[in-house]
C-alpha positions as CSV (number, residue, x, y, z in Angstrom):
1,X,-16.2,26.1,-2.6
2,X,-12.4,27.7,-2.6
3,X,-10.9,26.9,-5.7
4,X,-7.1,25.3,-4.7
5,X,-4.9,26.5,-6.8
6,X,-0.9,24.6,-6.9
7,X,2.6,25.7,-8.4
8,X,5.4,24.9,-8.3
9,X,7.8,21.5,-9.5
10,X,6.0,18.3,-9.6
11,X,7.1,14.5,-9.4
12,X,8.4,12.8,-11.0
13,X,9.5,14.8,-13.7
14,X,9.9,18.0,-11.2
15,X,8.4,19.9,-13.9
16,X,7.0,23.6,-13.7
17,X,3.1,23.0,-13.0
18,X,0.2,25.6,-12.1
19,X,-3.4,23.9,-11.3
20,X,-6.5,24.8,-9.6
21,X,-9.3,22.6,-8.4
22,X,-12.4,22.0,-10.2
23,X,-14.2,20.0,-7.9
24,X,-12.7,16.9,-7.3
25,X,-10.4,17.2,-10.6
26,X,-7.4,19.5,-11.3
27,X,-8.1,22.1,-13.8
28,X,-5.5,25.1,-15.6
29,X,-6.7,28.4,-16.8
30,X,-8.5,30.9,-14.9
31,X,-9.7,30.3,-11.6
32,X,-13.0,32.2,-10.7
33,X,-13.9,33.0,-7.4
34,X,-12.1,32.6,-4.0
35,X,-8.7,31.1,-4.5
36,X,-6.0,29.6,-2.0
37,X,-2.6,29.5,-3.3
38,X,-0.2,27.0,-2.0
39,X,3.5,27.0,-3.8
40,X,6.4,24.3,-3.3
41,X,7.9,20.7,-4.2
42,X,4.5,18.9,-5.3
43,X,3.2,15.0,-5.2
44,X,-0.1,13.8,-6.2
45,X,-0.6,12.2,-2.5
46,X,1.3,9.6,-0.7
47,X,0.1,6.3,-1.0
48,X,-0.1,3.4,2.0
49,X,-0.8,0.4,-0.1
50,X,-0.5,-2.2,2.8
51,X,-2.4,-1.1,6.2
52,X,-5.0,-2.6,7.8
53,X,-6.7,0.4,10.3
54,X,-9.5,0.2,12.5
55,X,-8.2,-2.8,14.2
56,X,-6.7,-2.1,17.8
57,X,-3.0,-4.1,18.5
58,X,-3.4,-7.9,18.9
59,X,-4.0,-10.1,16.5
60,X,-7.9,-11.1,16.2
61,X,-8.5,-7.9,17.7
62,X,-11.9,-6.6,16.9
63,X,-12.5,-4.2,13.8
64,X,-13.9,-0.8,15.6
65,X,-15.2,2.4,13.5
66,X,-14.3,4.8,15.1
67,X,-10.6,3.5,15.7
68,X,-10.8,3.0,11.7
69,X,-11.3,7.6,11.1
70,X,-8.3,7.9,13.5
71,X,-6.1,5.9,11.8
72,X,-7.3,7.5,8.5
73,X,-7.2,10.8,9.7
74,X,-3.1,10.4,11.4
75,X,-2.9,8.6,7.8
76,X,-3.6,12.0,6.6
77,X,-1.4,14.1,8.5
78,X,1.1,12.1,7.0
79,X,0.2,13.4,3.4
80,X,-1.1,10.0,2.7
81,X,-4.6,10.6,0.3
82,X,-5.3,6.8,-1.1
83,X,-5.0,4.1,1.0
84,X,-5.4,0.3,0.1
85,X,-6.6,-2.0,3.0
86,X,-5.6,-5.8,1.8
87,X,-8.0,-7.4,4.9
88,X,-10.2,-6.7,7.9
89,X,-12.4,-8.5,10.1
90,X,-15.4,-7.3,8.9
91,X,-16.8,-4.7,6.0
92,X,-15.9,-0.9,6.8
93,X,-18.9,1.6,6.9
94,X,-19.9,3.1,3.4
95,X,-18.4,6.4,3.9
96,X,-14.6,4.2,4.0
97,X,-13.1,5.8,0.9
98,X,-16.1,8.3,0.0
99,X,-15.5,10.7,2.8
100,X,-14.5,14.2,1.6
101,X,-12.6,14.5,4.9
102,X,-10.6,11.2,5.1
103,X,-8.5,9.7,2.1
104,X,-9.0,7.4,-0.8
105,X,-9.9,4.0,-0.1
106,X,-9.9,0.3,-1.4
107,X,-10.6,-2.8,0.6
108,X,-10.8,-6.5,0.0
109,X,-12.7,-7.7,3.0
110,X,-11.8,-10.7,5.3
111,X,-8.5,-12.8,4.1
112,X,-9.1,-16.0,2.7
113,X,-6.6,-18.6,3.7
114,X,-6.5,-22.4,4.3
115,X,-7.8,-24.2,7.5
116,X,-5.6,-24.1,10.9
117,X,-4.2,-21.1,9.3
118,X,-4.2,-17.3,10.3
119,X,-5.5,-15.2,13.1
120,X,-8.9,-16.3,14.7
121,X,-12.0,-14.1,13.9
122,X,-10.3,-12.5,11.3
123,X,-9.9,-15.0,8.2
124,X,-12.4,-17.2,6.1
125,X,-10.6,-20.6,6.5
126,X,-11.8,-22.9,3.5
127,X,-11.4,-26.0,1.7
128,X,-9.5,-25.5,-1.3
129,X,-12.2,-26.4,-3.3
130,X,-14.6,-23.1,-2.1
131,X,-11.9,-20.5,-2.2
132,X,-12.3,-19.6,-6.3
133,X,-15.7,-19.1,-5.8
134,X,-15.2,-17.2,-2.4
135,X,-12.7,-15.1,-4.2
136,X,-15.0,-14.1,-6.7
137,X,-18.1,-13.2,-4.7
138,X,-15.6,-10.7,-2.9
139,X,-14.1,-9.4,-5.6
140,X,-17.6,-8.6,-7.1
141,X,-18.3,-6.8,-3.5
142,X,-15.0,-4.5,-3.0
143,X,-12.8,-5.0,-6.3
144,X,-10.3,-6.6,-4.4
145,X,-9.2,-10.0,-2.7
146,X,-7.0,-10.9,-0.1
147,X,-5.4,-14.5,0.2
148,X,-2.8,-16.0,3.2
149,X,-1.0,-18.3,0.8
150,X,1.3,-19.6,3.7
151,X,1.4,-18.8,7.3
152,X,4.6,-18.7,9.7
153,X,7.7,-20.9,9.8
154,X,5.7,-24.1,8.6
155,X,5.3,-22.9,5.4
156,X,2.4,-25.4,3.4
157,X,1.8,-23.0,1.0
158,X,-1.8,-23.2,-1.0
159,X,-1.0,-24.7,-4.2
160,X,-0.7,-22.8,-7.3
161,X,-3.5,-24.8,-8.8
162,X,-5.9,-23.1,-6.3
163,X,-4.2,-20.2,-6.0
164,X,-4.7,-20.1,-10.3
165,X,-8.5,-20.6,-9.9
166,X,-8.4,-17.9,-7.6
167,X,-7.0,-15.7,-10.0
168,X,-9.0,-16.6,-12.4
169,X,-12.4,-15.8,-10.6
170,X,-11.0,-12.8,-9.3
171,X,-10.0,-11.4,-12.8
172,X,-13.3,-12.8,-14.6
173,X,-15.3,-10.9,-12.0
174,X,-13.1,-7.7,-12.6
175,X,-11.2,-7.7,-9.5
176,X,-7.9,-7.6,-8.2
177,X,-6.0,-10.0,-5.7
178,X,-3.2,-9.7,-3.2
179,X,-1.5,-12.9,-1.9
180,X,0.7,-12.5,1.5
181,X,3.7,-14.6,1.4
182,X,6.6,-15.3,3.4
183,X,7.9,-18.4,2.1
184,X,9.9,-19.7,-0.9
185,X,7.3,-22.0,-1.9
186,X,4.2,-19.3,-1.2
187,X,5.5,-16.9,-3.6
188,X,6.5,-18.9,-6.1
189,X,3.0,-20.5,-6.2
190,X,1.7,-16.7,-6.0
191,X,3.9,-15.7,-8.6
192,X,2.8,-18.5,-11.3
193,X,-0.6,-18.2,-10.4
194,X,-0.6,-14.4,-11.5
195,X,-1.7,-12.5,-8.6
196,X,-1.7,-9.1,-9.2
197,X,0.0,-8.1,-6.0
198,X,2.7,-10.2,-3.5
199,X,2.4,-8.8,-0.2
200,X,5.6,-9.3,2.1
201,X,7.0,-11.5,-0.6
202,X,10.0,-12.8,2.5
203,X,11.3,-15.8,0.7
204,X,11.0,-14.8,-2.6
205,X,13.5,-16.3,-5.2
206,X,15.2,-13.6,-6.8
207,X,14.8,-15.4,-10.3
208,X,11.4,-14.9,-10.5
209,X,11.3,-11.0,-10.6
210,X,11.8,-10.8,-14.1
211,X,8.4,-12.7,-14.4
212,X,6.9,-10.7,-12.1
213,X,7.6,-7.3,-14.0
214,X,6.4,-9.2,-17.0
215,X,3.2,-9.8,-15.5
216,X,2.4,-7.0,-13.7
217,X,2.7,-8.5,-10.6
218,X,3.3,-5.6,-8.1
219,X,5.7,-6.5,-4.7
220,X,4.2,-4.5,-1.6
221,X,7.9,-5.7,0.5
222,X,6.9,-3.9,4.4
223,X,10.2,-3.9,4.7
224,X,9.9,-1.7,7.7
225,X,7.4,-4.2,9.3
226,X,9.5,-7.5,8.1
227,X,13.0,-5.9,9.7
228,X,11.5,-4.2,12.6
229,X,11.3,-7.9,15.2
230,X,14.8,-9.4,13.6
231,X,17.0,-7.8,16.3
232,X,14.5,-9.4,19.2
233,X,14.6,-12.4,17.6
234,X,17.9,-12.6,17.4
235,X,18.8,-11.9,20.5
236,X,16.2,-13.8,22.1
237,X,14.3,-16.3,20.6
238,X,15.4,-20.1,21.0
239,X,17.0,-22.0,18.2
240,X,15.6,-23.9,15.9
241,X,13.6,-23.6,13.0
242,X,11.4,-21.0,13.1
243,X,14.1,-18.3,14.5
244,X,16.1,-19.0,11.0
245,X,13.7,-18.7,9.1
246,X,12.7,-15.6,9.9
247,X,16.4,-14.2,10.6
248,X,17.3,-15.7,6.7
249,X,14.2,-14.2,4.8
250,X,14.4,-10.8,7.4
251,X,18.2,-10.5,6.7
252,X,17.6,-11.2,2.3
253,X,14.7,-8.8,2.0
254,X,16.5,-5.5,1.5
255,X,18.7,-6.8,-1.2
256,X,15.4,-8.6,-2.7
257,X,13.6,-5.3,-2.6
258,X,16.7,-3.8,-4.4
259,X,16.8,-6.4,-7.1
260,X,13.4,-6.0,-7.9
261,X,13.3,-1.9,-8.5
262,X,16.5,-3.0,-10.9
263,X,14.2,-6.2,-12.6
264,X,11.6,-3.4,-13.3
265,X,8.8,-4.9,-11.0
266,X,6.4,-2.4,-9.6
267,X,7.2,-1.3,-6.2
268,X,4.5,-0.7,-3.2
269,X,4.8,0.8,0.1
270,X,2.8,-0.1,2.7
271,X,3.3,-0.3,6.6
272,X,1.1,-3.0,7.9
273,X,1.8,-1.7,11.6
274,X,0.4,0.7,13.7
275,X,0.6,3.4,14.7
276,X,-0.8,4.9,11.1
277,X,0.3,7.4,9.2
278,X,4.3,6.2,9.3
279,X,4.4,5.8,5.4
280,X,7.7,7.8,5.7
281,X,9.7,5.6,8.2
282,X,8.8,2.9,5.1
283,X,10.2,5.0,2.7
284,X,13.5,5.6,5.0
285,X,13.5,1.9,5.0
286,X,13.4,1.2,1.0
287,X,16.2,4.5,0.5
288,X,18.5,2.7,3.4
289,X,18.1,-1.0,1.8
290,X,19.4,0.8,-1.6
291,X,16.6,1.8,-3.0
292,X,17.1,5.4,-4.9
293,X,14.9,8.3,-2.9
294,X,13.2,9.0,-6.3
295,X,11.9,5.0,-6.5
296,X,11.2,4.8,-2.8
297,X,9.1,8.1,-3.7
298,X,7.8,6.6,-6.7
299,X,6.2,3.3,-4.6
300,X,4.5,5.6,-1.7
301,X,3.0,8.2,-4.7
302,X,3.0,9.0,-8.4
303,X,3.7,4.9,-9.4
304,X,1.2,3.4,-6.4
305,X,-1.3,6.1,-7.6
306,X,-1.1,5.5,-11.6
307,X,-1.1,1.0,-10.5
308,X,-4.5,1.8,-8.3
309,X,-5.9,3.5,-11.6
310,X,-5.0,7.8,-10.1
311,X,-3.7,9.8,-12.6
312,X,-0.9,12.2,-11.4
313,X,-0.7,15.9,-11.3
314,X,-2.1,17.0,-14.4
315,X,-5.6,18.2,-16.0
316,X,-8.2,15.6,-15.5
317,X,-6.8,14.1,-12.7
318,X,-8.2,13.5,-8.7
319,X,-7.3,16.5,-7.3
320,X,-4.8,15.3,-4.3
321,X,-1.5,16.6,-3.6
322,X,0.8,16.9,-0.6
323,X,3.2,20.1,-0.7
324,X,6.8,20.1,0.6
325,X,9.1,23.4,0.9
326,X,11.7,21.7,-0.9
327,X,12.5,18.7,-2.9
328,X,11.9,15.4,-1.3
329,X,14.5,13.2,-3.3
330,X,17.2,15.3,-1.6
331,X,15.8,15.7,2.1
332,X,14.0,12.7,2.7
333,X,13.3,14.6,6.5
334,X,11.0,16.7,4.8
335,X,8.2,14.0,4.2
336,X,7.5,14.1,8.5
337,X,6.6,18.2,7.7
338,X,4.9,18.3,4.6
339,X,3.4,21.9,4.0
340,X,0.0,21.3,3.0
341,X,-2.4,18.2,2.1
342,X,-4.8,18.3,-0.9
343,X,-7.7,16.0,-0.9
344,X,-10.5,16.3,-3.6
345,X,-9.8,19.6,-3.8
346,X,-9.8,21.1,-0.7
347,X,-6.8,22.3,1.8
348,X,-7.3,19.1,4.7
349,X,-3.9,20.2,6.0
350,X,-1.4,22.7,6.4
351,X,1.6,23.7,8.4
352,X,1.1,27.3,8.9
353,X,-3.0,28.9,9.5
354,X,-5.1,28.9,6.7
C-alpha cells in the first residue's frame, strides 16, 4: 500500500505538521516504500453529523442501498470522512461505515417517537411505557438512539420522565441518544433528561445552554435545513398557528446557535437534506448567523471528530484528512475545492491526477 504522507498547517492550532500513513493510523518518522506527498492547509476530515442518506426525497420514502453509496460517496467529494446517520427506515448493509472506499459511519436505526407521530414506515411509534426498553435494545445494536420528542406545530412533547428512562437505558447499555426537537417544551424535556445530543433544538430557551455545556449535551442546529422553507412560508402559507410557529423558532435560531458557541455548548453540523455532500453550505450558514469561521470549522471537523471519539491530526490517530490550498478560516470558498481527501490512509480524492 502507498504510504500518504501530509505537511503542512493543521487545525485548529494551524501548527506545522508532517505525517505519513501507517495503515489506517497516522504515523512520523521515516516512511518506507512508495510515498505520495500531498502539502497545504490540513483538517482531520469534515464531519456531517446530521444526514440521513439512502432515502430518496419524500418523506416515508423507502431506504435503498444503492442510493445509500451515492450519497456517501458525493458526501466524500465534499471532504466529509465520518458521518453520523441519527435514523433510517431500516438497518444499512454491514459494509455502512467499514468500507475502505466510503467514509466513517454511525447509525441509530429507526426513530423512536410517540403514537400518531412522525413519517409512516419510518418510525417505531410506542407506548411510553416500551420506549426505555426499545431504546436500549438499539443502543446495544448500533451505539446509538434516535428519539422524535415532539413533532410539528402541535408540539406534545414526550415527557421528560420517559425521555429520562430513555436516557438511562441508553447510557446503561453504553450508548448514545439524539432527541429531535422543535419546540420549547421538547427541548426542555430533552435537555433535563440528559440526551447526549439535541437535534434541530428550534424552540430552545436560551437559558438552558449553560446546562447543556455542563452536561455535555451537544446542539446539531441544521440551521441551513431549519431557514431554508421560512421565506415560502412566509410568503405563502395561511395564517394561523402553525405558520408562526415555524416563522418565530426559524427567525430565533441563528441568534440561538450564536448564544450557544458563546455558553460553551458543543456545536454539530449536519444537513439533514439532500442532495448530500453540502456540509459547506451549513458551515456558510453558522459563519453568516455569527458564528466565527474557526467554530463553524470546528463543528463540521476537529470538535465533531474528537465528541464522536476521532482523534485529530496527530500520531495514533485515524488517518483522514481533507487538504485545502489555503487556509479555510479566511476563504470559506475554498471548502467547495478541497485539494485532496484522506480516508484510512489512502488518497480517495484529489483535484489534480494522481
Amino acid at each position: 500500500m502507498t504510504v500518504v504522507r501530509i505537511r503542512g498547517r493543521a487545525l485548529p492550532d494551524g501548527e506545522p505538521v508532517d505525517l505519513r500513513s501507517d495503515g489506517d493510523r497516522w504515523a512520523t518518522g521515516p516512511a518506507p516504500g512508495a510515498e505520495t506527498v500531498i502539502e497545504g492547509w490540513l483538517l482531520p476530515g469534515l464531519v456531517d453529523a446530521h444526514t440521513h442518506p439512502g432515502i430518496a426525497e419524500g418523506n416515508g420514502a423507502p431506504f435503498d442501498t444503492d442510493l445509500l453509496r451515492a450519497d456517501l460517496n458525493r458526501h466524500l467529494d465534499a471532504g466529509v470522512t465520518a458521518v453520523r446517520v441519527p435514523g433510517l427506515p431500516e438497518d444499512p448493509p454491514s459494509w455502512f461505515g467499514t468500507d475502505p472506499a466510503l467514509p466513517r459511519g454511525w447509525w441509530a436505526g429507526r426513530w423512536i417517537t410517540q403514537h400518531g407521530q412522525y413519517f409512516d414506515g419510518w418510525a417505531r411509534r410506542l407506548d411510553h411505557a416500551q420506549m426505555a426498553e426499545a431504546a436500549a435494545e438499539q443502543a446495544r445494536r448500533s451505539g446509538w438512539v434516535k428519539v422524535v420528542a415532539d413533532w410539528v406545530h402541535e408540539g406534545n412533547a414526550i415527557p421528560v420522565d420517559v425521555l429520562t428512562a430513555m436516557v438511562e437505558a441508553v447510557h446503561a447499555a453504553g450508548g448514545r441518544i439524539a432527541v429531535h426537537s422543535m419546540h420549547e417544551s421538547g427541548c426542555a424535556a430533552a435537555v433535563e433528561a440528559g440526551v447526549d445530543s439535541l437535534e434541530h433544538g428550534m424552540g430552545l430557551d436560551p437559558r438552558l445552554l449553560a446546562r447543556m455545556a455542563a452536561q455535555g449535551t451537544a446542539l446539531t442546529p441544521t440551521l441551513t435545513m431549519v431557514q431554508a422553507p421560512a421565506e415560502d412560508i412566509r410568503a405563502h402559507a395561511p395564517h394561523g398557528a402553525p405558520r408562526d410557529w415555524y416563522l418565530q423558532g426559524a427567525d430565533a435560531h441563528p441568534e440561538l446557535v450564536v448564544r450557544a458557541v458563546e455558553a460553551g455548548v458543543t456545536l454539530l453540523a449536519g444537513t439533514d437534506s439532500r442532495p448530500h455532500g453540502r456540509i459547506a453550505d451549513e458551515i456558510h450558514s453558522l459563519v453568516r448567523a455569527g458564528v466565527r469561521p474557526h467554530d463553524a470549522l470546528a463543528a463540521a471537523s476537529w470538535a465533531a471528530r474528537s465528541w464522536l471519539g476521532l482523534p485529530g491530526l496527530v500520531p495514533g490517530a485515524p488517518a483522514d484528512a481533507v487538504v485545502y490550498d489555503t487556509d479555510p478560516r479566511t476563504d470559506l470558498s475554498v471548502l467547495d475545492r478541497p485539494a485532496a481527501v484522506v480516508l484510512r490512509g489512502a488518497v480517495v480524492r484529489t483535484a489534480v491526477p494522481r
